[in-house]
N, CA, C and O atoms as a GROMACS GRO file, in nm:
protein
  380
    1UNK      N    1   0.085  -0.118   0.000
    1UNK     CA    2   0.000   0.000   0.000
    1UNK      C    3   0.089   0.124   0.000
    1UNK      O    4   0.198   0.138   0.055
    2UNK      N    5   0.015   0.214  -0.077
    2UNK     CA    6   0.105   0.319  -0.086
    2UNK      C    7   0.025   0.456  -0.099
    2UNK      O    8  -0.019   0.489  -0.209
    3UNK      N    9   0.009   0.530   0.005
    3UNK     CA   10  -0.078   0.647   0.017
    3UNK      C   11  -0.210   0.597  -0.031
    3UNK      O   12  -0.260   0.663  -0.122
    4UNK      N   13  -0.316   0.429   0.041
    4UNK     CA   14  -0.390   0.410   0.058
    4UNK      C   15  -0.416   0.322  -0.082
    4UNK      O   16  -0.523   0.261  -0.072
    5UNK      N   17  -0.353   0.300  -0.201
    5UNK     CA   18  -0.338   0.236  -0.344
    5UNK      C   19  -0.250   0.141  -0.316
    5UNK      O   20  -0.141   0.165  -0.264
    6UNK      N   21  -0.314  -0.034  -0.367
    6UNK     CA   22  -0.242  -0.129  -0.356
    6UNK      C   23  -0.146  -0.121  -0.486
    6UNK      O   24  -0.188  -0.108  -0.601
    7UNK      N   25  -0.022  -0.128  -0.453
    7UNK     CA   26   0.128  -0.114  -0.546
    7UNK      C   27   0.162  -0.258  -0.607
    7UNK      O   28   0.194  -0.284  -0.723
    8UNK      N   29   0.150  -0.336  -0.512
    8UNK     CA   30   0.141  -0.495  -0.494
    8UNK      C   31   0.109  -0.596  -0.394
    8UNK      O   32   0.091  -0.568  -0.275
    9UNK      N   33   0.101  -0.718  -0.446
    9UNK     CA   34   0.001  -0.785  -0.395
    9UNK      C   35   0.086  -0.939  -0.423
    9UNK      O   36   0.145  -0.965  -0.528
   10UNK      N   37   0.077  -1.041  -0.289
   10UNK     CA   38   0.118  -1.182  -0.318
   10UNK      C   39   0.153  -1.198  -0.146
   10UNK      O   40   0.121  -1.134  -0.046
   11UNK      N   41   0.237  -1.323  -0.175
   11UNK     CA   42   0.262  -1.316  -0.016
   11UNK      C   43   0.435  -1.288   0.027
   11UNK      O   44   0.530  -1.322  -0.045
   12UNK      N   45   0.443  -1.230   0.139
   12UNK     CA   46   0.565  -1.177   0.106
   12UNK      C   47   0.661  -1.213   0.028
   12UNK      O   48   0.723  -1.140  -0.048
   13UNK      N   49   0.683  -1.372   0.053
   13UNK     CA   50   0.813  -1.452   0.018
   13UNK      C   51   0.852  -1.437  -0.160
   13UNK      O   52   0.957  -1.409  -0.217
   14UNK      N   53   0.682  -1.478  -0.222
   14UNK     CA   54   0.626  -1.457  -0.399
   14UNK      C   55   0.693  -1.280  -0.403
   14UNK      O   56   0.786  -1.263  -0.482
   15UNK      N   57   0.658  -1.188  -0.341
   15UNK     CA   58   0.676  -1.085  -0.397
   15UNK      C   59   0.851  -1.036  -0.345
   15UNK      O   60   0.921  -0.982  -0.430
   16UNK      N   61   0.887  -1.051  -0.254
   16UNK     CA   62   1.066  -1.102  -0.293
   16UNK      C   63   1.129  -1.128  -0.452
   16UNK      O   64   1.186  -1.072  -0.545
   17UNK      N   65   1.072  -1.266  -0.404
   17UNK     CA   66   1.112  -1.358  -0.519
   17UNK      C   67   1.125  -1.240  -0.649
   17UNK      O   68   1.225  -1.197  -0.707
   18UNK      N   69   1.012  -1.217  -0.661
   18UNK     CA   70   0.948  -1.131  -0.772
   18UNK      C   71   1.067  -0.989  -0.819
   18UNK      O   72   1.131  -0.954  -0.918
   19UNK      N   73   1.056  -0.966  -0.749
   19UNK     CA   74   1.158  -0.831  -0.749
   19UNK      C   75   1.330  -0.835  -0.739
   19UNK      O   76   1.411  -0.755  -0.787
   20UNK      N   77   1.350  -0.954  -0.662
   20UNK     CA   78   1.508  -0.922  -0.604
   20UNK      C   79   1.557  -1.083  -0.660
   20UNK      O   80   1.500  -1.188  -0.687
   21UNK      N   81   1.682  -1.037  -0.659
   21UNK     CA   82   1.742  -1.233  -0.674
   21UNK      C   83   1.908  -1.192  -0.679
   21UNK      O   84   1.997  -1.237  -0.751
   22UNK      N   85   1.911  -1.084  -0.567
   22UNK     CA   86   2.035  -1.031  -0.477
   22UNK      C   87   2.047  -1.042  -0.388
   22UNK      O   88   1.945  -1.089  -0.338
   23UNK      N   89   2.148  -1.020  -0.299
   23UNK     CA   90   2.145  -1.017  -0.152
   23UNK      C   91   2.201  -0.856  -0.102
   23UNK      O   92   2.238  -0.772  -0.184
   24UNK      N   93   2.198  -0.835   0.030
   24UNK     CA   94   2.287  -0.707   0.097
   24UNK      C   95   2.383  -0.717   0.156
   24UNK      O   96   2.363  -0.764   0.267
   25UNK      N   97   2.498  -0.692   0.132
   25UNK     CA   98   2.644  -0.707   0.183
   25UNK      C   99   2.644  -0.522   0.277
   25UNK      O  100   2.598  -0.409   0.258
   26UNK      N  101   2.694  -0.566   0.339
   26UNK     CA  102   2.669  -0.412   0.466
   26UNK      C  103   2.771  -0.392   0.559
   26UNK      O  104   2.786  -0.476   0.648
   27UNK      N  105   2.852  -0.283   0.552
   27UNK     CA  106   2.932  -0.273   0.621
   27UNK      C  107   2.954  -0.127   0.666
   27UNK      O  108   2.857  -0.069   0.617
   28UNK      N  109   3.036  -0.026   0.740
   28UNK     CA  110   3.040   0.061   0.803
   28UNK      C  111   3.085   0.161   0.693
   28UNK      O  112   3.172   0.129   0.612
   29UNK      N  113   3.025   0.284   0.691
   29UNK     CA  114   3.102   0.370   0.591
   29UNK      C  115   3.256   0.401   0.592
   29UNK      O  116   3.339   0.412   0.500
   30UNK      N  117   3.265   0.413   0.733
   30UNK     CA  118   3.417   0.440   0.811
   30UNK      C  119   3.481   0.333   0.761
   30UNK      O  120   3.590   0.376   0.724
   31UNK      N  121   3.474   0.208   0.737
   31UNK     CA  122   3.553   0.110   0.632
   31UNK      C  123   3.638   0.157   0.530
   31UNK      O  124   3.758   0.140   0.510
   32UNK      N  125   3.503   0.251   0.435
   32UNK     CA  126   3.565   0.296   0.309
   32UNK      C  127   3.665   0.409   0.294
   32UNK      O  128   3.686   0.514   0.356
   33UNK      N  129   3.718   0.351   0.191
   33UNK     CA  130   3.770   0.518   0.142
   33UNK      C  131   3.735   0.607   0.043
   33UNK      O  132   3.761   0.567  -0.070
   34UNK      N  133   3.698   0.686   0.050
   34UNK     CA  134   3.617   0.802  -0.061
   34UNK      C  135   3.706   0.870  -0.221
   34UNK      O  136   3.791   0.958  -0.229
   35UNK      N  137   3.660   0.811  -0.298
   35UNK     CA  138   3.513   0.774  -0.312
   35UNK      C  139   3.518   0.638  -0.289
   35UNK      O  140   3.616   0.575  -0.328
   36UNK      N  141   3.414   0.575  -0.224
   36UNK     CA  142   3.385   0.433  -0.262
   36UNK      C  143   3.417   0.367  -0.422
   36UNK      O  144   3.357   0.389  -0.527
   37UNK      N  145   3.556   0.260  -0.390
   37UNK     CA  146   3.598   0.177  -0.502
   37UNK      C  147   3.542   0.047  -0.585
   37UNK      O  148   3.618  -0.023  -0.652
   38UNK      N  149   3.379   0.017  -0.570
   38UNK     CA  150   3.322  -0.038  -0.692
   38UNK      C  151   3.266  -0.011  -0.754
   38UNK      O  152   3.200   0.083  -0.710
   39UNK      N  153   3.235  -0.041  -0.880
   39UNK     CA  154   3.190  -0.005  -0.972
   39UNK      C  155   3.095  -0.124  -1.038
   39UNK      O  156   2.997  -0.100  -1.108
   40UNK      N  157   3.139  -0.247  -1.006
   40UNK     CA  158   3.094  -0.359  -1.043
   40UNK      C  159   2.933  -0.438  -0.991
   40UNK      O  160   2.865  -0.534  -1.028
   41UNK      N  161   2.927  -0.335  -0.887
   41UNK     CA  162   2.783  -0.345  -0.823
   41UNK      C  163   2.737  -0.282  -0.808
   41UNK      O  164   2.787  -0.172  -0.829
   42UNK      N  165   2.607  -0.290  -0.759
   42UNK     CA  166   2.506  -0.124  -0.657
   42UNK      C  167   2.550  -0.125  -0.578
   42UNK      O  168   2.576  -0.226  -0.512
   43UNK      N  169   2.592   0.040  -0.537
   43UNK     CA  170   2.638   0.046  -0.439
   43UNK      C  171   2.539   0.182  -0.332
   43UNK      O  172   2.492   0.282  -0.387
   44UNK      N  173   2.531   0.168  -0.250
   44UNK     CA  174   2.410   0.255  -0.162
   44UNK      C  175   2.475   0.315  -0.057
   44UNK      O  176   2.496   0.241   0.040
   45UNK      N  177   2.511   0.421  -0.049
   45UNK     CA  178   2.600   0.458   0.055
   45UNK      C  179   2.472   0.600   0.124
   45UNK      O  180   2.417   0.697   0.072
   46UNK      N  181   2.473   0.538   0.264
   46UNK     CA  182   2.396   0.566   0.369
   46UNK      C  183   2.457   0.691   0.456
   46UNK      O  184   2.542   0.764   0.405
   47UNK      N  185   2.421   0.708   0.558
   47UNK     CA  186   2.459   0.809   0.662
   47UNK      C  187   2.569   0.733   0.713
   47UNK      O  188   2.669   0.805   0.722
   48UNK      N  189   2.593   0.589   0.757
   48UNK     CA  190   2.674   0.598   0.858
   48UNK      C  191   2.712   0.430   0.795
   48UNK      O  192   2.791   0.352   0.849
   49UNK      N  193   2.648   0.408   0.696
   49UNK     CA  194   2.668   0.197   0.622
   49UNK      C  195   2.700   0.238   0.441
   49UNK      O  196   2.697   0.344   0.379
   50UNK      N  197   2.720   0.137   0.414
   50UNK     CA  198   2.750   0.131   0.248
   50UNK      C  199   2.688  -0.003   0.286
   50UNK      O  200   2.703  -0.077   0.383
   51UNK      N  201   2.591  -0.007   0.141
   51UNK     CA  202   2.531  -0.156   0.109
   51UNK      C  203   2.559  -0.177  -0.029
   51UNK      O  204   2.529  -0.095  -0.116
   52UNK      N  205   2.616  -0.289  -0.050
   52UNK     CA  206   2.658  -0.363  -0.166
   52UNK      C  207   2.534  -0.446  -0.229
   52UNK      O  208   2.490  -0.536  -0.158
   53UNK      N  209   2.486  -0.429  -0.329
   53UNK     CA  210   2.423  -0.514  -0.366
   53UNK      C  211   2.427  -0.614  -0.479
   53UNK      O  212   2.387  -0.580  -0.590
   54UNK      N  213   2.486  -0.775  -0.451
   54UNK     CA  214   2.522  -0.857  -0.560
   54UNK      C  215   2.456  -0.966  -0.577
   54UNK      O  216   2.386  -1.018  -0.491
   55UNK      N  217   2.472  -1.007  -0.686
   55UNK     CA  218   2.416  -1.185  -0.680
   55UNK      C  219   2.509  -1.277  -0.636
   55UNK      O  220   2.477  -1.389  -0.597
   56UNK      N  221   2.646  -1.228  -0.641
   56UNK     CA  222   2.752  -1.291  -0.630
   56UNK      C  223   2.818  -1.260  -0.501
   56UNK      O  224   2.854  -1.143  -0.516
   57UNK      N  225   2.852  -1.295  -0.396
   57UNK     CA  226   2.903  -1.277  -0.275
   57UNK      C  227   3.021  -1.241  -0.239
   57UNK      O  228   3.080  -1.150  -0.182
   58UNK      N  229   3.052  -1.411  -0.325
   58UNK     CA  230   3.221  -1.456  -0.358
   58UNK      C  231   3.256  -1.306  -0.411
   58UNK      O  232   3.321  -1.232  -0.337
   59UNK      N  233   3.217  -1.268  -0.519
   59UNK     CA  234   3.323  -1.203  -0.605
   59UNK      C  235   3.316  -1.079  -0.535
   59UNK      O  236   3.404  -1.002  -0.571
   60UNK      N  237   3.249  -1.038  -0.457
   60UNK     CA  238   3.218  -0.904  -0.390
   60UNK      C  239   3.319  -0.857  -0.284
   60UNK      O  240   3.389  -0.757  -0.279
   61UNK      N  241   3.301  -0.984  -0.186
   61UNK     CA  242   3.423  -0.997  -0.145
   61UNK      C  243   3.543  -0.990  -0.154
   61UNK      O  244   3.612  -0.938  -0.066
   62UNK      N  245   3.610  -1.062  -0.304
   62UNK     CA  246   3.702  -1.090  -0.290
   62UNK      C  247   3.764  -0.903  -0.368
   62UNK      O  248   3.863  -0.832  -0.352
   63UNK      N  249   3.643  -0.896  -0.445
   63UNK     CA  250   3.657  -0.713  -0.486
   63UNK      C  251   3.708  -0.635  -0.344
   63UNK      O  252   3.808  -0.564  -0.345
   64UNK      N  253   3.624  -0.657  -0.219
   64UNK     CA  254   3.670  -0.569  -0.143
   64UNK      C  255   3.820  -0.594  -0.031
   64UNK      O  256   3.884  -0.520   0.044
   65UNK      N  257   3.829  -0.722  -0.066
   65UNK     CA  258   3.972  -0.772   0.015
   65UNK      C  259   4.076  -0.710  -0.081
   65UNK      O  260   4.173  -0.657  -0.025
   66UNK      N  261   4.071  -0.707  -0.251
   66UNK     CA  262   4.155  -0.642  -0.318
   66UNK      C  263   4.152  -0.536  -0.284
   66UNK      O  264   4.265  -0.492  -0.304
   67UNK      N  265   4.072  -0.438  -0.228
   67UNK     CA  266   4.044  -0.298  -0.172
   67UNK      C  267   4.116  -0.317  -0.061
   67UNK      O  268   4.095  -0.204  -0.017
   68UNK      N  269   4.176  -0.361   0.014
   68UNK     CA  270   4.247  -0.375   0.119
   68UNK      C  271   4.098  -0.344   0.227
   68UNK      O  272   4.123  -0.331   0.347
   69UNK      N  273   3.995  -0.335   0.196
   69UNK     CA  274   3.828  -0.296   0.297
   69UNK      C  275   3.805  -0.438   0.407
   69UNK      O  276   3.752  -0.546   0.378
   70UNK      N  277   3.846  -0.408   0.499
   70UNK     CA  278   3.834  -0.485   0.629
   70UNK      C  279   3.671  -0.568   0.570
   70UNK      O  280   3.590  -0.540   0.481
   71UNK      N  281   3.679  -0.661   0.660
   71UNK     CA  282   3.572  -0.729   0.709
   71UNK      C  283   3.495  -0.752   0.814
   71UNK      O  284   3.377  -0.780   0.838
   72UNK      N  285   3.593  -0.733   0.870
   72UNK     CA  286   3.576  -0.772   1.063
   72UNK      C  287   3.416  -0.716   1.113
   72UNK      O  288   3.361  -0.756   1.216
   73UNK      N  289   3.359  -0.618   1.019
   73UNK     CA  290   3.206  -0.582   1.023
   73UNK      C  291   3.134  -0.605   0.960
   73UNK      O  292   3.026  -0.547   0.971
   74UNK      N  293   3.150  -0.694   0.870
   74UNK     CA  294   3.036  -0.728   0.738
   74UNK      C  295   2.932  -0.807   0.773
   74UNK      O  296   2.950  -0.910   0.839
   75UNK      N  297   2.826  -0.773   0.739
   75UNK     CA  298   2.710  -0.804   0.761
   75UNK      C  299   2.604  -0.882   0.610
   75UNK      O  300   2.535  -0.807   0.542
   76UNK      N  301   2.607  -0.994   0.588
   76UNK     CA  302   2.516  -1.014   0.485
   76UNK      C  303   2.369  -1.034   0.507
   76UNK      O  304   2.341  -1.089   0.614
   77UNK      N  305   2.287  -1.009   0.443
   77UNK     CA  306   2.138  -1.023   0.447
   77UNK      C  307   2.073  -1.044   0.350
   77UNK      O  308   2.119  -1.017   0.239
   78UNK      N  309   1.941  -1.101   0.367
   78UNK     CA  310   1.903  -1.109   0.219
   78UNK      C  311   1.767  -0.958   0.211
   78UNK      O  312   1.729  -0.878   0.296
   79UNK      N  313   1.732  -0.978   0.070
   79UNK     CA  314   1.650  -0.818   0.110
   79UNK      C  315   1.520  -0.839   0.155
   79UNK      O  316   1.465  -0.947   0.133
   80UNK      N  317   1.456  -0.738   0.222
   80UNK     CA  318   1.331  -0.718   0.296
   80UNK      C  319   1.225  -0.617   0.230
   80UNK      O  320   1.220  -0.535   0.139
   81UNK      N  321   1.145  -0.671   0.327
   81UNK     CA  322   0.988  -0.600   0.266
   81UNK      C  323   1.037  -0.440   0.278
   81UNK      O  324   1.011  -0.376   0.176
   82UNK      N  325   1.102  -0.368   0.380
   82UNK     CA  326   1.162  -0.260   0.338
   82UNK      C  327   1.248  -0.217   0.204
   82UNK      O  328   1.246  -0.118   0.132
   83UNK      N  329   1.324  -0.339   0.203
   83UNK     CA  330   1.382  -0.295   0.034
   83UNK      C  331   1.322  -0.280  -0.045
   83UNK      O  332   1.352  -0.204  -0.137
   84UNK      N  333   1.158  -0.380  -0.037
   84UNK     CA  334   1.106  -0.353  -0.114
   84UNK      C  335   1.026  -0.272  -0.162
   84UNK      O  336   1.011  -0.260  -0.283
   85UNK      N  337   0.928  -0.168  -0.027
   85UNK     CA  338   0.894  -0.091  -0.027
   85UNK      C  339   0.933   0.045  -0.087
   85UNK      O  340   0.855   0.123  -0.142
   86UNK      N  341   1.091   0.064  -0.065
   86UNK     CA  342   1.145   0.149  -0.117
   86UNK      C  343   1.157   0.141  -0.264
   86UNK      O  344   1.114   0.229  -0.338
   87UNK      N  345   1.230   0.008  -0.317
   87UNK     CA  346   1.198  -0.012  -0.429
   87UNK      C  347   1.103   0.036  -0.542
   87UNK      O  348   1.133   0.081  -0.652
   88UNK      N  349   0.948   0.009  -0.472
   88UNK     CA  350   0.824   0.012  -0.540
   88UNK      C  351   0.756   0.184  -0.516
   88UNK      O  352   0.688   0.255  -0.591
   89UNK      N  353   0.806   0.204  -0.386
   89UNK     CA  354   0.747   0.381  -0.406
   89UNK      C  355   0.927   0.461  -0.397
   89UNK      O  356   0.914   0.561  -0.327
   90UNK      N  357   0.969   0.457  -0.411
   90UNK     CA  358   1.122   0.549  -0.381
   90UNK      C  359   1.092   0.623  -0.245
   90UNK      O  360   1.126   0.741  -0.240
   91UNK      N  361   1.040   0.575  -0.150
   91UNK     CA  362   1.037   0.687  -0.029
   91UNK      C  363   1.046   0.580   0.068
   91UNK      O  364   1.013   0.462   0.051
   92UNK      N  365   1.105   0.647   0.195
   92UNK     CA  366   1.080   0.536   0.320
   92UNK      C  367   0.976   0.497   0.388
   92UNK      O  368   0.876   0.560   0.351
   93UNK      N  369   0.953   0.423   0.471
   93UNK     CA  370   0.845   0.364   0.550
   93UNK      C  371   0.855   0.470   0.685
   93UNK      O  372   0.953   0.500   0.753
   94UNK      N  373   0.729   0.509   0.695
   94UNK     CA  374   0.720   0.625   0.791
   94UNK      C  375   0.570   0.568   0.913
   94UNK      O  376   0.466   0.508   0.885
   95UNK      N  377   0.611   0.612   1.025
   95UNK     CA  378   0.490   0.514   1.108
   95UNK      C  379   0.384   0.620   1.115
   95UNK      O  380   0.276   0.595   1.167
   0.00000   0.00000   0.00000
């Protein structure tokens, strides 16, 4: 729902599926060094996180170990009904 208009419709897991067939690699901005060095993925750089977004994990990784970009904080996830929300209207989820 989106300002009271259904956007989409299924059950969560179907409408995932539907949209994404990536994961979120997440780590601290303070990691990086500016500008942020990929190019090979989405890259989402936040207030205070950078989120990587790949199909490929392996290679993401091994992109950011060539970056000399620590790990010791990495966080993987897969994406959420928030990603998707944003996705489908470009604005955040507001209570």
């Amino acid at each position: 729902m989106d300002h009271g208009r259904i956007i989409a419709q299924g059950t969560p897991r179907a409408l995932l599926a539907a949209h994404f067939d990536d994961v979120v690699l997440q780590l601290p901005l303070a990691d990086f060094p500016n500008p942020i060095p990929l190019s090979s993925h989405t890259v989402i750089q936040g207030r205070d996180t950078v989120e990587i977004l790949t199909r490929d994990v392996n290679t993401a990784i091994e992109e950011l170990l060539a970056r000399n970009i620590s790990l010791a904080r990495l966080q993987i996830r897969p994406r959420t009904l928030e990603d998707l929300f944003l996705e489908l209207t470009g604005r955040e989820l507001r209570s």
